[in-house]
MARBA-3410 file (N, C-alpha, C, O; in Angstrom, 1 decimal):
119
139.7,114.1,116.3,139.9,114.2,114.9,138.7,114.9,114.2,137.6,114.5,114.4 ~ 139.0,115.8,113.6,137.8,116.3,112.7,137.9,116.3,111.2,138.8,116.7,110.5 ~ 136.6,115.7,110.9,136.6,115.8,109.6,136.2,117.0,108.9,135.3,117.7,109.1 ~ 137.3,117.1,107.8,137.0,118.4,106.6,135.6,118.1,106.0,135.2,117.0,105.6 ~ 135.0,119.1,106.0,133.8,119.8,105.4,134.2,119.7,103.7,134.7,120.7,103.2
133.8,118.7,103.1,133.9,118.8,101.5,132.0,118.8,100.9,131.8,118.8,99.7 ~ 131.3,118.9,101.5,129.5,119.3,101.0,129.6,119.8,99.8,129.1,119.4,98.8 ~ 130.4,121.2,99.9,130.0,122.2,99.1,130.6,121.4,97.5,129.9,121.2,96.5 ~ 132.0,121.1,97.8,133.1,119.9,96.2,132.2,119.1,96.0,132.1,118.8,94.9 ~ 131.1,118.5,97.3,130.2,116.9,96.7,129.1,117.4,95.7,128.7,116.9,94.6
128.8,118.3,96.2,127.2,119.0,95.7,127.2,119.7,94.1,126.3,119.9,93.4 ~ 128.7,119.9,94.1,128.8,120.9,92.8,128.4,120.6,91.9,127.8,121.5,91.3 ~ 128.4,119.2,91.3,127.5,119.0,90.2,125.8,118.7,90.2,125.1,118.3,89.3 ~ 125.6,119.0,91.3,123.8,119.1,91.8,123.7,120.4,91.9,122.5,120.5,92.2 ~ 124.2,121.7,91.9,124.0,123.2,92.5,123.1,124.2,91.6,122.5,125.2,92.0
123.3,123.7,90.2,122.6,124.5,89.1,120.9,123.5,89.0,119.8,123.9,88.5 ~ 121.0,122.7,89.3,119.8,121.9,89.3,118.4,122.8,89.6,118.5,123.8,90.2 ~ 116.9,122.2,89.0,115.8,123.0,89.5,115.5,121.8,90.4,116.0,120.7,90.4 ~ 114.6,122.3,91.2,113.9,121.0,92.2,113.8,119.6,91.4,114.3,118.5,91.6 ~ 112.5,120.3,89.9,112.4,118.9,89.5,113.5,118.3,88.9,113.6,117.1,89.0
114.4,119.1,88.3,116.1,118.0,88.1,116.2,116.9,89.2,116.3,115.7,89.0 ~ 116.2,117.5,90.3,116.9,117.3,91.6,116.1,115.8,92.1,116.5,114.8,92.7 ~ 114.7,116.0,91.5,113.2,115.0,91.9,113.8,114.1,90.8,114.2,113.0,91.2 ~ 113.9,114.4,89.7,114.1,113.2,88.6,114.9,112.3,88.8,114.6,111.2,88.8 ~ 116.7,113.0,89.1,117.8,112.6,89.6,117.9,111.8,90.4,118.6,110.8,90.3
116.9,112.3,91.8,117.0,111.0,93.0,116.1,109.4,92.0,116.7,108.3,92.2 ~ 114.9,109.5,91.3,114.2,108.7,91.0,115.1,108.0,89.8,115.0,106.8,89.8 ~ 116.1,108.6,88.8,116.8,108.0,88.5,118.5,107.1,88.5,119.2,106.4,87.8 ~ 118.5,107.5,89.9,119.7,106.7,90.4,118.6,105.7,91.8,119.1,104.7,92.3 ~ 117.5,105.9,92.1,117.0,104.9,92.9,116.6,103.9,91.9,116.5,102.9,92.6
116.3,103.6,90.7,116.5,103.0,89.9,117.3,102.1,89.8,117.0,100.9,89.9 ~ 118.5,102.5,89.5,119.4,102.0,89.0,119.9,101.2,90.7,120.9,100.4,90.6 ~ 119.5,101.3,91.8,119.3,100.8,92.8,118.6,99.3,93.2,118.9,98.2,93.6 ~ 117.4,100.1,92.5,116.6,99.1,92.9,116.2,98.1,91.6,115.5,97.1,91.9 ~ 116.4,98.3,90.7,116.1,97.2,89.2,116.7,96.1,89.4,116.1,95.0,89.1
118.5,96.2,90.2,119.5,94.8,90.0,118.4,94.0,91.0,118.2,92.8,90.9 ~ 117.8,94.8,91.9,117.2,93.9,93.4,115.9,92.7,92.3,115.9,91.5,92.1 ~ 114.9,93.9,91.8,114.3,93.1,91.2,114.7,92.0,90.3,114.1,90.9,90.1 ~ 116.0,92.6,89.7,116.1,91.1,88.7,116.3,89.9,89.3,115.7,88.9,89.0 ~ 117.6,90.0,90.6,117.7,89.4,90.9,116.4,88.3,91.8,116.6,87.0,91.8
115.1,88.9,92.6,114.3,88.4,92.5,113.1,87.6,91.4,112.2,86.9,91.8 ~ 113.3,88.1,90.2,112.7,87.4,89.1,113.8,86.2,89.0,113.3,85.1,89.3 ~ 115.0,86.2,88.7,115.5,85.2,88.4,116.2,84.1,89.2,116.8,83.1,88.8 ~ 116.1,84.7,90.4,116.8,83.6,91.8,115.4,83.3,93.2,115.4,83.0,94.4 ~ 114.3,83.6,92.0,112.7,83.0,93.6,113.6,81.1,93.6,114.5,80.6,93.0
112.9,80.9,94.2,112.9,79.2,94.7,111.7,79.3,95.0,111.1,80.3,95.1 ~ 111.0,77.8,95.2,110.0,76.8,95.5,109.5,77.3,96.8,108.3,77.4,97.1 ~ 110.8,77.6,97.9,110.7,77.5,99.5,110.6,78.8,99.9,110.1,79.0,101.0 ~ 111.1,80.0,98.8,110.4,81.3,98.9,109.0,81.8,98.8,108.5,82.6,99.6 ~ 108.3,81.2,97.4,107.6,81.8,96.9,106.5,80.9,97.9,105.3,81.3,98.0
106.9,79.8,98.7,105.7,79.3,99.2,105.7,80.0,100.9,104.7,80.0,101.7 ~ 106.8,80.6,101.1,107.2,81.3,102.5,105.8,82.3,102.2,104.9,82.4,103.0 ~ 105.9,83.2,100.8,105.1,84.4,100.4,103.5,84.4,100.7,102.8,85.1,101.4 ~ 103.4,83.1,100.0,101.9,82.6,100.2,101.3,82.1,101.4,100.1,81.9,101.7 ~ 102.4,81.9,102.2,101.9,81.5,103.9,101.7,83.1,104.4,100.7,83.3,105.1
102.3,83.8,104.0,102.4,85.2,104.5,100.6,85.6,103.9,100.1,86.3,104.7 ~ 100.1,85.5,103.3,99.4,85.9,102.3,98.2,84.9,103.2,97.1,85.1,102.9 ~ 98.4,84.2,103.8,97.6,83.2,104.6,96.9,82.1,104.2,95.8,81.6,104.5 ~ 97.6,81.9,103.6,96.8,80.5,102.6,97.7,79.1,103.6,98.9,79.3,103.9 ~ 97.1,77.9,103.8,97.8,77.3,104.4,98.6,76.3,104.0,98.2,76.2,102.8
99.7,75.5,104.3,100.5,75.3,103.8,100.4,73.8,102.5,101.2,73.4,101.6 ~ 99.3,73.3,103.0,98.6,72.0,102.0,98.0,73.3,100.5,98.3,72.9,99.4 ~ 97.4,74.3,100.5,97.3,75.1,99.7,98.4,75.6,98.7,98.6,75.6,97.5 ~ 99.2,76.2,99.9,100.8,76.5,99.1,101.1,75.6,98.5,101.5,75.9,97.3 ~ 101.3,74.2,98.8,101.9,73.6,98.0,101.6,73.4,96.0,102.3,73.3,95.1
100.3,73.3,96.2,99.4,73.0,94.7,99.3,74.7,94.3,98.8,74.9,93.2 ~ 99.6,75.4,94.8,100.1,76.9,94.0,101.3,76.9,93.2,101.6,77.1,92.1 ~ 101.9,76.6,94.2,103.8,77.0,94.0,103.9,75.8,92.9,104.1,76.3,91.8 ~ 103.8,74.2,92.9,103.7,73.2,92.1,103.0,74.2,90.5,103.7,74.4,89.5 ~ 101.8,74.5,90.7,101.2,74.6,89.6,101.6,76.4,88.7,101.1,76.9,87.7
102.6,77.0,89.7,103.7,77.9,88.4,104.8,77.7,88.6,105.5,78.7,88.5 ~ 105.4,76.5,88.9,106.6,76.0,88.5,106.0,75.2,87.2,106.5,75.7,86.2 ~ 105.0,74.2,87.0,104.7,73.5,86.2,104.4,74.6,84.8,104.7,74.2,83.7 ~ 103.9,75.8,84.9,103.5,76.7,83.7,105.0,77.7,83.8,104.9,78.7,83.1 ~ 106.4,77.4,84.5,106.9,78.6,84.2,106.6,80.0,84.6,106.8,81.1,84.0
106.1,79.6,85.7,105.8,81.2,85.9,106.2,81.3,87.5,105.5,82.2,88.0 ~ 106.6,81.1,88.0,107.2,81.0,89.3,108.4,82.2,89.6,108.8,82.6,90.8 ~ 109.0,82.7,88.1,109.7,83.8,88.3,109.1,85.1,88.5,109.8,86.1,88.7 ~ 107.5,85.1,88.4,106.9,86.3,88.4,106.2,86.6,89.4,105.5,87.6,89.6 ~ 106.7,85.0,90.7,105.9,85.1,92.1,104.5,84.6,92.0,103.4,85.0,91.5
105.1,83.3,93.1,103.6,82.7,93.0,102.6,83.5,93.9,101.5,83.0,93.8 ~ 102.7,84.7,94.8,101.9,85.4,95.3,101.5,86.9,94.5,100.4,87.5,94.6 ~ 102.3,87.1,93.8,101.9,88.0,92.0,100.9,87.7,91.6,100.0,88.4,91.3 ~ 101.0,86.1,91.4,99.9,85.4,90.5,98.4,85.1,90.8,97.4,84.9,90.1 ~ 98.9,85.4,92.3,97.6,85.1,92.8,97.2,86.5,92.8,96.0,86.7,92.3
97.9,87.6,93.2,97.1,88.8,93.6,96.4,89.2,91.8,95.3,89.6,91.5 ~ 97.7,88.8,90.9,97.1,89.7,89.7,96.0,89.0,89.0,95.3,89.5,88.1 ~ 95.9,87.8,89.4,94.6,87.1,89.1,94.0,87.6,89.5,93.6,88.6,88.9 ~ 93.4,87.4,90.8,92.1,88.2,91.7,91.7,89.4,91.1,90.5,89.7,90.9 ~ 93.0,90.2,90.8,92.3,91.5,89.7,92.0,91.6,89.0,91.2,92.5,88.8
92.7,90.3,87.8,91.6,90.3,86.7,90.0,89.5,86.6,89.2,89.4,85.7 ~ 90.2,89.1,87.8,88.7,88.4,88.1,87.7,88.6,88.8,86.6,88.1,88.9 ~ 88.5,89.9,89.4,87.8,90.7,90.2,87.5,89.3,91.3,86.3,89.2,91.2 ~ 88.0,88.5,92.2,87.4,87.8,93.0,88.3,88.4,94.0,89.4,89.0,93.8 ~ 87.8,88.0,95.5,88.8,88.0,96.9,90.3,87.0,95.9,90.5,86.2,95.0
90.9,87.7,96.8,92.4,87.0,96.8,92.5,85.4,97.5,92.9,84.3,97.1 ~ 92.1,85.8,98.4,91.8,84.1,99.3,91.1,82.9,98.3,91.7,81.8,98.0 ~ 90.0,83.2,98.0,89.3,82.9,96.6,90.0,82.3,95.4,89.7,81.3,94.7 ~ 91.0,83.1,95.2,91.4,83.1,93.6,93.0,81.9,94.5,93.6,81.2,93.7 ~ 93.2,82.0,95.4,94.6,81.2,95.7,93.9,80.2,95.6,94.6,79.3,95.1
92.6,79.7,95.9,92.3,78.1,95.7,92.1,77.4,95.3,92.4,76.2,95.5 ~ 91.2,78.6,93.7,91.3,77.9,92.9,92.2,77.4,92.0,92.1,76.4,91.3 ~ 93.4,78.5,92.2,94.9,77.8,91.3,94.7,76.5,92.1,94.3,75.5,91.5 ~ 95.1,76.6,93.7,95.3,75.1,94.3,94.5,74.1,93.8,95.1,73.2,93.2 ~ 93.2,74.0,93.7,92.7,73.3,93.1,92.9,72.8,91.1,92.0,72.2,90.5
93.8,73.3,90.8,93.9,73.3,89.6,92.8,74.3,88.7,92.7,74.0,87.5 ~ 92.2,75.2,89.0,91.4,76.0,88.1,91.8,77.4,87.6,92.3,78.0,88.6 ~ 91.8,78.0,86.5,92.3,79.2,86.1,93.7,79.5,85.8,94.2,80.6,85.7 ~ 94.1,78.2,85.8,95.6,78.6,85.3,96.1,78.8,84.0,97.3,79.2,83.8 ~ 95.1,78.4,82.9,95.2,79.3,81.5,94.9,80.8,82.0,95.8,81.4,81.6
93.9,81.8,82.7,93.9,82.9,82.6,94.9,83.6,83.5,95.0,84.8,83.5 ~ 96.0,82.4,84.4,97.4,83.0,85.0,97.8,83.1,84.2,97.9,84.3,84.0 ~ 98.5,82.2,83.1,99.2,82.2,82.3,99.3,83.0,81.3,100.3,83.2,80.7 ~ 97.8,83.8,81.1,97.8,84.4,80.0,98.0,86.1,80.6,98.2,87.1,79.8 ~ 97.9,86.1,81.8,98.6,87.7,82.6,100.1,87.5,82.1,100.7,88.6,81.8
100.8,86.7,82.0,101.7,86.7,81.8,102.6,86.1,80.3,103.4,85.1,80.4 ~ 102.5,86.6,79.4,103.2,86.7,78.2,104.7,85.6,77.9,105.0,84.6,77.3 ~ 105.3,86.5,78.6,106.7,86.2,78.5,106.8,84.8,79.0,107.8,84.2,78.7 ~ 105.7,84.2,79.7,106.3,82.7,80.7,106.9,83.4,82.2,107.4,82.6,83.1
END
């Protein structure tokens, strides 16, 4: 069985295109690809994900726990409790390892909170 050659019928409304059309185009339908992925990651993390993240991230799992606990407790657990730690560290400029402990320990979680606006 061979299949008909239809490229040229698929292409026709990309054919007048300049490169950068063509560059915008791909970045605008990978978009629309990849946004539902993110949302659905903002709005369906769990407890048992976001602490999977922070094992990955190497923090041990008595750590994980007083992270993930303390942005569920501020609402912020949809923004990734390994987000929180990284975008902390940046605003503190500390190691990342550093900055996971002291959330665990209860410290700096008004300046988490305040990276993040929305909750």
């Amino acid at each position: 069985m061979r299949r008909e050659d239809d490229f040229q019928a698929r292409r026709a409304h990309l054919a007048n295109l300049t490169d950068e059309q063509l560059k915008d185009r791909f970045w605008e339908l990978t978009g629309q690809v990849v946004d539902p992925l993110l949302t659905l990651g903002y709005e369906h993390t769990t407890p048992a994900i976001e602490r999977s993240v922070l094992l990955r991230m190497g923090f041990s799992s008595l750590e994980v726990k007083d992270i993930v606990q303390g942005a569920l407790e501020r609402s912020l657990l949809g923004h990734g409790a390994g987000n929180i730690v990284y975008k902390l560290s940046m605003a503190k400029n500390m190691p990342i390892r550093e900055t996971g402990l002291a959330l665990a320990e209860g410290r700096y979680w008004d300046e988490a909170v305040a990276l993040f606006p929305k909750g």
